[in-house]
C-alpha positions as CSV (number, residue, x, y, z in Angstrom):
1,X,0.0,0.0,0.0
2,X,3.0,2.4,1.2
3,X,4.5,1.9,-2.2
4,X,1.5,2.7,-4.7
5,X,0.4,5.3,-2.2
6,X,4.5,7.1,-2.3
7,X,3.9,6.7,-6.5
8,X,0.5,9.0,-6.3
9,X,2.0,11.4,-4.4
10,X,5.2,11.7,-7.2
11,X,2.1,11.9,-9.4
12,X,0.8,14.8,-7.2
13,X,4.6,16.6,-7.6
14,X,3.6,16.9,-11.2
15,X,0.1,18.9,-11.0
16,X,1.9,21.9,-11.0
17,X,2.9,20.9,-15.2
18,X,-0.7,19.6,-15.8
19,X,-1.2,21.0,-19.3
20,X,2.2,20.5,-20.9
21,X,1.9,18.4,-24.3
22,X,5.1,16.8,-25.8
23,X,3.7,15.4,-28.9
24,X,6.6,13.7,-30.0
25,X,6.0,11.4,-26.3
26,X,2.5,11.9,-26.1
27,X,0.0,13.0,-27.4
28,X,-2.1,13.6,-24.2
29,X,-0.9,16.1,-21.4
30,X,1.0,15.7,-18.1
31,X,-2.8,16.0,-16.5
32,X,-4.3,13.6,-18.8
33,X,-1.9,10.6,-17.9
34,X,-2.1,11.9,-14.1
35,X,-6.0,11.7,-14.1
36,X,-5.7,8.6,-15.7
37,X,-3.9,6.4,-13.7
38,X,-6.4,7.7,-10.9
39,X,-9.1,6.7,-12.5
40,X,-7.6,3.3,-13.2
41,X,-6.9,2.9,-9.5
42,X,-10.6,4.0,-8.6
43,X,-12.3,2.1,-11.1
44,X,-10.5,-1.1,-10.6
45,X,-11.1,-0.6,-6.5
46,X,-14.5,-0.5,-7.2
47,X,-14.6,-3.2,-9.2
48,X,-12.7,-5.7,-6.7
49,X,-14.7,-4.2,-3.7
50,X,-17.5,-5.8,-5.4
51,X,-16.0,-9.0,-6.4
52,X,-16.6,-12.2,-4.7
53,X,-13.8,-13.9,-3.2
54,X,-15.3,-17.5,-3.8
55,X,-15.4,-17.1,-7.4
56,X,-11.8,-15.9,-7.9
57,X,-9.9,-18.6,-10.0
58,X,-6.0,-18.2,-10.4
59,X,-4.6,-18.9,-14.1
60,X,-1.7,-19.2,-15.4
61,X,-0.7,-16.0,-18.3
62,X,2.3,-15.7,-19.7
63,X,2.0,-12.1,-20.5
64,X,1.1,-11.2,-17.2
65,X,3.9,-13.2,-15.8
66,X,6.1,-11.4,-18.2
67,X,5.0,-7.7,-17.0
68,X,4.4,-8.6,-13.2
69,X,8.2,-9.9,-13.0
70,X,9.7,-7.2,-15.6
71,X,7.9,-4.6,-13.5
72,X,7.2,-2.6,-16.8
73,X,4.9,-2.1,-19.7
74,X,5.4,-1.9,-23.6
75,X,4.4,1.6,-24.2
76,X,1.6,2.1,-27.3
77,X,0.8,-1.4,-26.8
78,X,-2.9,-1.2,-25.5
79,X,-5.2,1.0,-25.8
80,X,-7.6,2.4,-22.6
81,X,-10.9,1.3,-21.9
82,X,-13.5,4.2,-22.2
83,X,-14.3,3.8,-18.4
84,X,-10.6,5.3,-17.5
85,X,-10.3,8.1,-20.5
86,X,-10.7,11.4,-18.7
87,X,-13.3,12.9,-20.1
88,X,-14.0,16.5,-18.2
89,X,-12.1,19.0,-18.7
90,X,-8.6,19.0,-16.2
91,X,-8.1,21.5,-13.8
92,X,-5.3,21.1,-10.7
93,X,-8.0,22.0,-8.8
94,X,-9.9,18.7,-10.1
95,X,-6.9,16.7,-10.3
96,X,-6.0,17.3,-6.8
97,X,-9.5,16.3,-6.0
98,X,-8.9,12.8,-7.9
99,X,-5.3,12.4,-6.1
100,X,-7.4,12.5,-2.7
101,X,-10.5,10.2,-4.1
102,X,-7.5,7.9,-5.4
103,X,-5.7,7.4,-2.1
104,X,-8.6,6.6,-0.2
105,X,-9.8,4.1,-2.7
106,X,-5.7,2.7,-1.9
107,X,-7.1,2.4,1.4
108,X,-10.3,0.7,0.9
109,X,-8.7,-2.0,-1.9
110,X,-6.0,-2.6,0.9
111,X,-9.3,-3.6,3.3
112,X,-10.6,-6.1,0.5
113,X,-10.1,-10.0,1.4
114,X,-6.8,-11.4,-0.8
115,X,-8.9,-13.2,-3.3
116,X,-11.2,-10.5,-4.2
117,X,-10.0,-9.5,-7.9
118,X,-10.6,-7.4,-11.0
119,X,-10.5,-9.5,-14.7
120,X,-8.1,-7.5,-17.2
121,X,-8.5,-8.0,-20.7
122,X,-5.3,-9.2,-21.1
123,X,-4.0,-10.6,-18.0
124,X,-7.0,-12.6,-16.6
125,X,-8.5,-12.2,-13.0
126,X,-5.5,-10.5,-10.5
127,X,-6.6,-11.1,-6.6
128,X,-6.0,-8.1,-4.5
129,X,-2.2,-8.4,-4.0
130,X,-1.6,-8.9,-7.4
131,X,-4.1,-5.8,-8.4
132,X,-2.2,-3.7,-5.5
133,X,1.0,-4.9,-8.1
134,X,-0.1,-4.4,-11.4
135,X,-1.4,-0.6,-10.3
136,X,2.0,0.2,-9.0
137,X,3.4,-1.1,-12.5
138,X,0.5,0.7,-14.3
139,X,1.1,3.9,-12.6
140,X,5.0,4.0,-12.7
141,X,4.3,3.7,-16.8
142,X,2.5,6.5,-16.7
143,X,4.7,8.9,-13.9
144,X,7.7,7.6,-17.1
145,X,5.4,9.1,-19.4
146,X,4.7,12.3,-17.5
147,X,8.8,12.4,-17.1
148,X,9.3,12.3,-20.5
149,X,7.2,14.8,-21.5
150,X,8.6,17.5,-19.0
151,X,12.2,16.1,-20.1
């Protein structure tokens, strides 16, 4: 939990730079990727707090063995499900509003039993610790992104 919730705050560090653009990176701003990778905290939080535990079924996946042990994903590889594009327009006013809404949804994924989960369209169902994993490797891509743009 420590770790993912030290990575949102980094992400917080970079409000400040919200509307920088570096097409030749990205083409989305510093406040697009930051309100991103809150909403895919918060939406996949929600998601396991519903789940039932009982039903969670580990399977083996080689891609997300692959990513879980390299710590790191391909960038332009996947594209976002509509449910995590930002859609509003981005404020820091707003984004510091989502950095707040994302930490406490840290703390209520960190409360779900170990075998509640979230199915990814690639990597199959992750149970909580693997979830609290993949959204630290999720939002370090992004926080690389946002560092490259600024760079």
């Amino acid at each position: 939990m420590q770790k993912l919730l030290s990575i949102v705050d980094v992400l917080a560090h970079q409000i400040k730079d919200f509307q920088k653009v570096n097409p030749t990176v990205s083409q989305s701003s510093v406040g697009w990727h930051i309100e991103h990778s809150c909403l895919v905290i918060i939406k996949i939080t929600e998601t396991v707090k519903q789940s039932n535990p009982g039903k969670y079924l580990w399977k083996f996946n080689f891609k997300k063995l692959v990513v879980l042990a390299l710590g790191k994903f391909p960038r332009g590889k996947a594209q976002a499900p509509s449910s995590v594009m930002p859609l509003d327009a981005i404020t820091q006013e707003s984004l510091l509003k989502t950095i707040e809404d994302t930490k406490q949804a840290i703390t209520e994924l960190v409360a779900c039993q170990k075998n509640q989960y979230f199915t990814h369209p690639i990597f199959g169902e992750l149970n909580r610790p693997t979830t609290l994993h993949f959204l630290g490797i999720h939002t370090k891509h992004h926080l690389r992104i946002i560092q490259d743009i600024l760079a």
